[in-house]
Rosetta silent file (secondary structure, phi, psi, omega in degrees, C-alpha in Angstrom):
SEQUENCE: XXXXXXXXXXXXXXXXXXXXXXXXXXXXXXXXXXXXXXXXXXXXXXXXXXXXXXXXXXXXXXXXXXXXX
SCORE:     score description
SCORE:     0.000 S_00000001
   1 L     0.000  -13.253 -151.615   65.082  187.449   62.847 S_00000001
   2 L  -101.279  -24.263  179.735   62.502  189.391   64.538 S_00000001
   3 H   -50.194  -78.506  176.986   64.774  189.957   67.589 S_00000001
   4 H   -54.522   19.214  161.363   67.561  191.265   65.333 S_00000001
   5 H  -129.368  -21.624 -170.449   65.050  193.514   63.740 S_00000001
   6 H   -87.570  -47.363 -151.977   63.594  194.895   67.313 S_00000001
   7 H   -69.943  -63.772 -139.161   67.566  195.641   68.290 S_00000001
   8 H   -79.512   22.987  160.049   68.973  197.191   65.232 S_00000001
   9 H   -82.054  -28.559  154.925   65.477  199.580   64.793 S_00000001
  10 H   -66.054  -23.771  166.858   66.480  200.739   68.336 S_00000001
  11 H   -48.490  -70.406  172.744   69.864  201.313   67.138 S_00000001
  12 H   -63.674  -28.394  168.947   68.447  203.268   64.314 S_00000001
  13 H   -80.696  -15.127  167.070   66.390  205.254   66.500 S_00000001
  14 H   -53.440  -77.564 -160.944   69.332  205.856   69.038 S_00000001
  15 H   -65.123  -13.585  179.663   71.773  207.277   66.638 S_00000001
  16 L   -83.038  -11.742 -178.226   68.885  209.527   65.044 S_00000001
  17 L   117.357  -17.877 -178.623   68.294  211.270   68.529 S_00000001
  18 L  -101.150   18.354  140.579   64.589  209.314   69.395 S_00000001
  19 L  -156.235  165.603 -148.182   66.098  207.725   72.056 S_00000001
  20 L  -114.143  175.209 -152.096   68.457  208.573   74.950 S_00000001
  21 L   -98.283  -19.760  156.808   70.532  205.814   76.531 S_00000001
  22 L   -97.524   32.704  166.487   67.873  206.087   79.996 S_00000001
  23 L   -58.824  122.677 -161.304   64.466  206.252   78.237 S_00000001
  24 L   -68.602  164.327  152.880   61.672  205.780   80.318 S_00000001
  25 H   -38.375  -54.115  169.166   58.390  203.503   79.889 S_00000001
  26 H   -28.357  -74.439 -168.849   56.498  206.943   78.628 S_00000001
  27 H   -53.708  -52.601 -167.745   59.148  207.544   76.381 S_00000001
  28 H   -66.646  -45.273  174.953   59.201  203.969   75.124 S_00000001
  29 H   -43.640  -65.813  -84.868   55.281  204.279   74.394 S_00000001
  30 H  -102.311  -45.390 -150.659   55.592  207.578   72.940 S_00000001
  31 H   -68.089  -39.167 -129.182   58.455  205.926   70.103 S_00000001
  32 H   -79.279   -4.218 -170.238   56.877  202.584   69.823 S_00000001
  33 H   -78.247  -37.728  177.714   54.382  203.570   66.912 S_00000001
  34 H   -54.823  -45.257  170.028   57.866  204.866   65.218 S_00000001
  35 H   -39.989  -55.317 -174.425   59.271  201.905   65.876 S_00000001
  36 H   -76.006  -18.247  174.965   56.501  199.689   64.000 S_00000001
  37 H   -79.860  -23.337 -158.338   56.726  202.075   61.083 S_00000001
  38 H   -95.446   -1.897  167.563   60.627  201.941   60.747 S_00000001
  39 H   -92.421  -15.502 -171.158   59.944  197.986   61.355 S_00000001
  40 H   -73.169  -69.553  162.102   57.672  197.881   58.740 S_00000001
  41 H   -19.396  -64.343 -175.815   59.618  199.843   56.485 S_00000001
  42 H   -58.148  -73.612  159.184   62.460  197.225   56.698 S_00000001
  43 H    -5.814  -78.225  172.584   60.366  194.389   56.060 S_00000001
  44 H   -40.633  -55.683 -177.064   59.006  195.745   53.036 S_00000001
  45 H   -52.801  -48.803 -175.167   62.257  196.884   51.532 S_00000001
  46 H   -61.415  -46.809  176.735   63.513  193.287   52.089 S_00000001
  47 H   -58.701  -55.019  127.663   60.451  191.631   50.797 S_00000001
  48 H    -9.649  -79.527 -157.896   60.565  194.090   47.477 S_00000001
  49 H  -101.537   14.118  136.903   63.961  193.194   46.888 S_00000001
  50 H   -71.354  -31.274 -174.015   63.481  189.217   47.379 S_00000001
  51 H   -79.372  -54.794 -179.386   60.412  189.517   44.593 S_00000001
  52 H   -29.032  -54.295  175.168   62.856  191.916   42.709 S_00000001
  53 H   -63.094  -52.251 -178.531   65.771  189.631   42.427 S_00000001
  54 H   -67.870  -28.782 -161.591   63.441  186.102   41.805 S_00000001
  55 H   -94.715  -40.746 -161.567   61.561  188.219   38.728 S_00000001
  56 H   -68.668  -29.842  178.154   65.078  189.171   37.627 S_00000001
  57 H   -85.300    4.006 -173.184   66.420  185.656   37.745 S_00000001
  58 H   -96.490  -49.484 -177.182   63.314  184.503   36.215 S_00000001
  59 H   -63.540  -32.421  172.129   63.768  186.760   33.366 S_00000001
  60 H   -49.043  -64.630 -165.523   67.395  186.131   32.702 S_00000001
  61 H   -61.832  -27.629 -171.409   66.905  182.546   32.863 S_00000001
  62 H  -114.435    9.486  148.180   64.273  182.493   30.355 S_00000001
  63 H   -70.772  -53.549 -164.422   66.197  185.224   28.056 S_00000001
  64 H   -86.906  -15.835  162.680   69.199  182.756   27.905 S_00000001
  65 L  -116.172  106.149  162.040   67.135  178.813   27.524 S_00000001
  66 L   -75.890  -55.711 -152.444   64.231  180.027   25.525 S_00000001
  67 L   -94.279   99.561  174.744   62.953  176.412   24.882 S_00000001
  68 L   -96.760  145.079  164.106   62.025  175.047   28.563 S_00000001
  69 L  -128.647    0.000    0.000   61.840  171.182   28.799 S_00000001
């Protein structure tokens, strides 16, 4: 997962322009803080919309069987 979160954040920083297809060690430094925010970022949203989804299926479920047994 974490791999596959390191590629396609490089991906995302490719096609925006913060990195060139020969970027140096320097260069790699200069990004890498960007990197951990736009890794972060990801994380979150996905973690947010696993609690989101679990509250929603909590509420549903306990709209439609009022009476738990």
């Amino acid at each position: 997962m974490l791999t596959s979160c390191v590629f396609l954040t490089k991906q995302y920083c490719f096609a925006k322009g913060m990195l060139s297809p020969n970027t140096n060690i320097a260069n790699a430094n200069e990004i890498q803080n960007e990197i951990r925010i736009v890794q972060a970022s990801l994380l979150g949203s996905i973690l947010a919309n696993l609690l989101l989804i679990l509250g929603m299926a909590f509420l549903v479920g306990g709209l439609r069987y009022r009476e738990q047994v």
